[in-house]
Backbone as a chain_set.jsonl record, in Angstrom:
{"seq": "XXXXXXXXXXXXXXXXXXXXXXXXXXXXXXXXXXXXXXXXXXXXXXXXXXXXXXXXXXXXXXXXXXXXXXXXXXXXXXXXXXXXXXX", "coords": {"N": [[-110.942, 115.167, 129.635], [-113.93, 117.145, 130.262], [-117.353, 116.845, 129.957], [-118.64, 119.033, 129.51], [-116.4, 120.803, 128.939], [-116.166, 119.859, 126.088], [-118.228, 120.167, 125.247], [-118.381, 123.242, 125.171], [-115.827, 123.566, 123.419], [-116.51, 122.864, 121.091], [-118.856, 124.729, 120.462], [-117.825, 126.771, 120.308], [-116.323, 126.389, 118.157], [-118.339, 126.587, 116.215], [-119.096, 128.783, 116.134], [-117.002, 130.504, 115.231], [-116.787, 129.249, 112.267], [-118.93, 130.017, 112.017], [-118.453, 132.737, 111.918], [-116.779, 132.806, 109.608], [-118.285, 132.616, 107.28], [-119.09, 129.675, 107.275], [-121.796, 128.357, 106.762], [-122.83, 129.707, 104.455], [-120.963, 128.466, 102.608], [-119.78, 125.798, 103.301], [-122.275, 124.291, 104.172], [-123.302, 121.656, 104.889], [-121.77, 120.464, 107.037], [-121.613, 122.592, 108.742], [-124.776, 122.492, 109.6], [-124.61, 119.872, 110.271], [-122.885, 119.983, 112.6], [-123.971, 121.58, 114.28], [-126.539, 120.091, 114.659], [-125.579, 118.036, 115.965], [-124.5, 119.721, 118.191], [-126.954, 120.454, 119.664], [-128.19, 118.069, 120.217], [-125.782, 117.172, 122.112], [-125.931, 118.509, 124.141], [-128.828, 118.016, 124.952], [-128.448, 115.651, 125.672], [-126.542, 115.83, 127.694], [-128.048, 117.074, 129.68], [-129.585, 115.157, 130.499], [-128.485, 113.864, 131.513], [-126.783, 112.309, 130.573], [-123.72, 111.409, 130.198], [-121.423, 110.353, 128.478], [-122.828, 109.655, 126.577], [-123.186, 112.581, 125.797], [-120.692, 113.368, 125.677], [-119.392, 112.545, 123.486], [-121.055, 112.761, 121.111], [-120.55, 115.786, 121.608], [-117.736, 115.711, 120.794], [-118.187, 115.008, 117.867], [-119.542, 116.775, 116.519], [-117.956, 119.123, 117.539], [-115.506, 118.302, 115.312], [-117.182, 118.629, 112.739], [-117.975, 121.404, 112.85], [-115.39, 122.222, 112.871], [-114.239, 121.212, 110.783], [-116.368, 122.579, 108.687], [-115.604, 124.967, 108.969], [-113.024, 124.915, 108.208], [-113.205, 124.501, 105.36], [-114.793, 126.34, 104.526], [-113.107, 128.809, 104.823], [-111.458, 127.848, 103.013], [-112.481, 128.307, 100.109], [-113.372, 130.492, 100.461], [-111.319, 132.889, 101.036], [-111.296, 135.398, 102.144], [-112.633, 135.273, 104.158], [-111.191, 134.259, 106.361], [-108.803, 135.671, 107.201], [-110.627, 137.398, 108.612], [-111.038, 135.833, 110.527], [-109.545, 136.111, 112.342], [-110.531, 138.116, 114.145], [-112.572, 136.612, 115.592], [-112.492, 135.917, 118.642], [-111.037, 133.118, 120.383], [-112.119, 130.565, 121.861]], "CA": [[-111.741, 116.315, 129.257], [-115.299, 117.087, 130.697], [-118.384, 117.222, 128.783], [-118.807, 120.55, 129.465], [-115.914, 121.746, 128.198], [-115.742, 119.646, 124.549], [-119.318, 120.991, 124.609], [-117.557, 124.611, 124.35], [-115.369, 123.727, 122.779], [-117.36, 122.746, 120.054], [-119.861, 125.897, 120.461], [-116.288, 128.145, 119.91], [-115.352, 126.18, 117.031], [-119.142, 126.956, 115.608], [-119.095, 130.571, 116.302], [-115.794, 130.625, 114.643], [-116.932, 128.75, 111.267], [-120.122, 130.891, 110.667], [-117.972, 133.783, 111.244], [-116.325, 132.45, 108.386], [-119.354, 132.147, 106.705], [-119.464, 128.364, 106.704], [-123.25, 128.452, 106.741], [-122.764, 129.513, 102.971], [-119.871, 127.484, 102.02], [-120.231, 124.304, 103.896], [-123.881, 124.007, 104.929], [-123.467, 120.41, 105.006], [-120.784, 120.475, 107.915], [-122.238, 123.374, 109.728], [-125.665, 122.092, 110.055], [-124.246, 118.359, 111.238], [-122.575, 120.392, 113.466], [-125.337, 122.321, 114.972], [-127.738, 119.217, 115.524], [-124.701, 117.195, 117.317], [-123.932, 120.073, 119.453], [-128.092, 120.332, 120.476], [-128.317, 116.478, 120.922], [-125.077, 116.778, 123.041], [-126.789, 119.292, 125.228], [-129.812, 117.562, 125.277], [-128.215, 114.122, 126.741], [-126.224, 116.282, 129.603], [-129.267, 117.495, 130.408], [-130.674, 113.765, 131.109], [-127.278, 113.284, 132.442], [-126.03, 110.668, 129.843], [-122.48, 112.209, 130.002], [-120.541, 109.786, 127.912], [-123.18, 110.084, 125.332], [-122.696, 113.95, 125.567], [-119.408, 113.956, 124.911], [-119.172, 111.694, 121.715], [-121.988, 113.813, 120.383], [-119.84, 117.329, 121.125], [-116.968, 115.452, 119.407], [-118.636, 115.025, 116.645], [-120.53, 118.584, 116.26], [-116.616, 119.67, 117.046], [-115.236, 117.646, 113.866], [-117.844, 119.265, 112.06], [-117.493, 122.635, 112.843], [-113.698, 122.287, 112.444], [-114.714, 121.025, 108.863], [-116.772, 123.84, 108.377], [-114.539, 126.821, 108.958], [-111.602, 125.141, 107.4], [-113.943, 124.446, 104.043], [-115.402, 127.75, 103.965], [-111.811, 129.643, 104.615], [-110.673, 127.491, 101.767], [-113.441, 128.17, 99.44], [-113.347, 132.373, 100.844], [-109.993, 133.019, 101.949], [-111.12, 136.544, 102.69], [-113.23, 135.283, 105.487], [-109.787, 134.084, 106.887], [-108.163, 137.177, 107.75], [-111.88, 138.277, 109.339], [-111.441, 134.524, 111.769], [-108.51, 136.636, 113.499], [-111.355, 139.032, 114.833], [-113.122, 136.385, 116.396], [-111.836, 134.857, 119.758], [-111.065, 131.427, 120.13], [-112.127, 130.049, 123.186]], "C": [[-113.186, 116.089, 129.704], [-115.915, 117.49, 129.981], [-118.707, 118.567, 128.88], [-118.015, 121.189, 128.214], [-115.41, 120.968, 126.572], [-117.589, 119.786, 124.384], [-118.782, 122.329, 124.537], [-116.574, 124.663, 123.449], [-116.42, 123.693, 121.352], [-118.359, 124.015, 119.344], [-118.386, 126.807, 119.636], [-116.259, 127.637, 118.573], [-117.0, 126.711, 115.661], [-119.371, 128.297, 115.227], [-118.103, 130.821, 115.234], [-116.322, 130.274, 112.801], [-117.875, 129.565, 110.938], [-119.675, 132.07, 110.631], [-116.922, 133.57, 109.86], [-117.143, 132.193, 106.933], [-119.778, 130.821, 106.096], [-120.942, 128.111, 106.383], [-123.967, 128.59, 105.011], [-121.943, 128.032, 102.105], [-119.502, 126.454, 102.621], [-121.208, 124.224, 104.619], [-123.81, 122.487, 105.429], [-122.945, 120.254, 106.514], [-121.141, 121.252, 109.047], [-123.666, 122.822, 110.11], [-125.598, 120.615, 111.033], [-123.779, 119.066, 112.741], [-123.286, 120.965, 114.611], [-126.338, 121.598, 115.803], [-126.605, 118.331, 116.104], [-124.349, 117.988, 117.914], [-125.441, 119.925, 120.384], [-128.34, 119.124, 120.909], [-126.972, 116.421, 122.116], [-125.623, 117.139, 124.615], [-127.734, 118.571, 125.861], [-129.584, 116.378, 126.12], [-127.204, 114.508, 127.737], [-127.263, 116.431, 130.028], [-129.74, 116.667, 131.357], [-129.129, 113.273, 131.574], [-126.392, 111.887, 131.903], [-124.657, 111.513, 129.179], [-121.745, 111.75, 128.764], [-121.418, 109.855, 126.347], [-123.022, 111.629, 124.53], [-121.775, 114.443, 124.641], [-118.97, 113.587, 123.545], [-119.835, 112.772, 120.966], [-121.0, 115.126, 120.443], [-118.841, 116.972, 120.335], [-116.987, 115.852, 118.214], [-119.117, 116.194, 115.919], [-118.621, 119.124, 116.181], [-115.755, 119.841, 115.971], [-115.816, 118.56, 112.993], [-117.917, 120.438, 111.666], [-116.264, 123.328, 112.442], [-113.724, 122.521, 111.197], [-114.804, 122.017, 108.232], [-116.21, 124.552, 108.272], [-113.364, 126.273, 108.296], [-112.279, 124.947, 105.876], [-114.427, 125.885, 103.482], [-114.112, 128.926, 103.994], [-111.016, 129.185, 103.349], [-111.228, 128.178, 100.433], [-113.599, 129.831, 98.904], [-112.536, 132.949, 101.413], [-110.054, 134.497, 102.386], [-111.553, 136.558, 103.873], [-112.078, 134.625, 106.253], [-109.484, 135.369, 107.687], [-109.511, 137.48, 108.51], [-111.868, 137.292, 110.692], [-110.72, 135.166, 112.656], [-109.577, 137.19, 114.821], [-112.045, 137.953, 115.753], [-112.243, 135.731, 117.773], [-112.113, 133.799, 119.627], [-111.268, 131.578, 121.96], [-111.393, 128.99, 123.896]], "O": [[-113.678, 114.969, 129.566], [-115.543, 118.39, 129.227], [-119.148, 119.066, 127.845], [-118.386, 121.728, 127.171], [-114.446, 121.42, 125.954], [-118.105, 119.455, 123.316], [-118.733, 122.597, 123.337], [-116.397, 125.644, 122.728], [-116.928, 124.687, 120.833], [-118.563, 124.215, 118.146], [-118.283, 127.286, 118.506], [-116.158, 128.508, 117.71], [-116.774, 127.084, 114.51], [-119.772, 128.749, 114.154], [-118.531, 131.435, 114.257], [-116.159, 131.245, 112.061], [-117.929, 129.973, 109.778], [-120.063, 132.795, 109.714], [-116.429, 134.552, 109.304], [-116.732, 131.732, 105.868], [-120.422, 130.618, 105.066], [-121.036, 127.409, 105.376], [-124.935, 128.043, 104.483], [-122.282, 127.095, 101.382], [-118.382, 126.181, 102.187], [-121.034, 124.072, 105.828], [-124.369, 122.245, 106.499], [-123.821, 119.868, 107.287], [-121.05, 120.803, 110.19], [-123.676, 122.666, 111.331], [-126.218, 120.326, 112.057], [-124.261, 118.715, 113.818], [-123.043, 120.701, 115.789], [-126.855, 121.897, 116.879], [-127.084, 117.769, 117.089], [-123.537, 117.494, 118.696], [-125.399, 119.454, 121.521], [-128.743, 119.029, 122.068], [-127.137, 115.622, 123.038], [-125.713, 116.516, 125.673], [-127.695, 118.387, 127.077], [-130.295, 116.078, 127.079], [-126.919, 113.693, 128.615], [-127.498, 115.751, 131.027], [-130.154, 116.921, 132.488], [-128.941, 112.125, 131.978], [-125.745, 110.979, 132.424], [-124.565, 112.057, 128.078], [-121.408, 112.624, 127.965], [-120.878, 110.045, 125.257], [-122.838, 111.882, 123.339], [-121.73, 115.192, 123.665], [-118.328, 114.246, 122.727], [-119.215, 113.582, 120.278], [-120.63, 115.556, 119.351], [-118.713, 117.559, 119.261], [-116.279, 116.64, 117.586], [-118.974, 116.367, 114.709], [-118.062, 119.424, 115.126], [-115.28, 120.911, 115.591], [-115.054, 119.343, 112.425], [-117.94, 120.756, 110.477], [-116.059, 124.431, 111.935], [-113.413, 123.528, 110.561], [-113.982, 122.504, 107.457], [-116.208, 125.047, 107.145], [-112.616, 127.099, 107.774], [-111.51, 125.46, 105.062], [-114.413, 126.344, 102.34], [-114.173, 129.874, 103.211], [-110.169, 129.858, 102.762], [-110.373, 128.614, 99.662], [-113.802, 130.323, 97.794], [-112.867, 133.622, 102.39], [-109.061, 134.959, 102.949], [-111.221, 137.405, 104.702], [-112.621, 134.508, 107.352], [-110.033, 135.82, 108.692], [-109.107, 138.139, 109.468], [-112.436, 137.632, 111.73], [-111.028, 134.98, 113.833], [-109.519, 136.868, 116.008], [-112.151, 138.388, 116.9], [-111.274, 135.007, 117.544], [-113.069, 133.33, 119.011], [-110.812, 132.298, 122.849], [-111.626, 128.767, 125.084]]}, "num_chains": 1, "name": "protein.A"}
């Protein structure tokens, strides 16, 4: 997998969780998530790939977290995750 794409992935799985409104109902998870996807960014940028990708990992994990914590928590925002695309 290329850092690119477990940096989208990661972005998708964020999009996905605050349409779930993790942002309420796991702040903790969504925000980790948020500053390991901008640090992943930030070290493609400088071209430190392998650091990249650990970092989107991790923001990925997080995000995952997120939307499955906050669908647990708000199972109405469930049924609303259909609406978004998965990337």
């Amino acid at each position: 997998m290329t850092t690119t794409s477990v940096i989208d992935d990661a972005d998708g799985a964020l999009v996905r969780a605050r349409a779930a409104n993790a942002e309420k109902y796991a702040p903790y998870e969504t925000t980790l998530a948020d500053l390991y996807l901008a640090k992943a960014r930030e070290e493609q940028g400088h071209a430190r790939y392998a650091d990249a990708q650990a970092l989107a990992a991790d923001a990925l994990r997080f995000a995952q977290a997120a939307g499955r914590k906050a669908s647990e928590r708000h199972p109405a925002t469930a049924a609303d995750d259909a609406a978004v695309p998965k990337r």
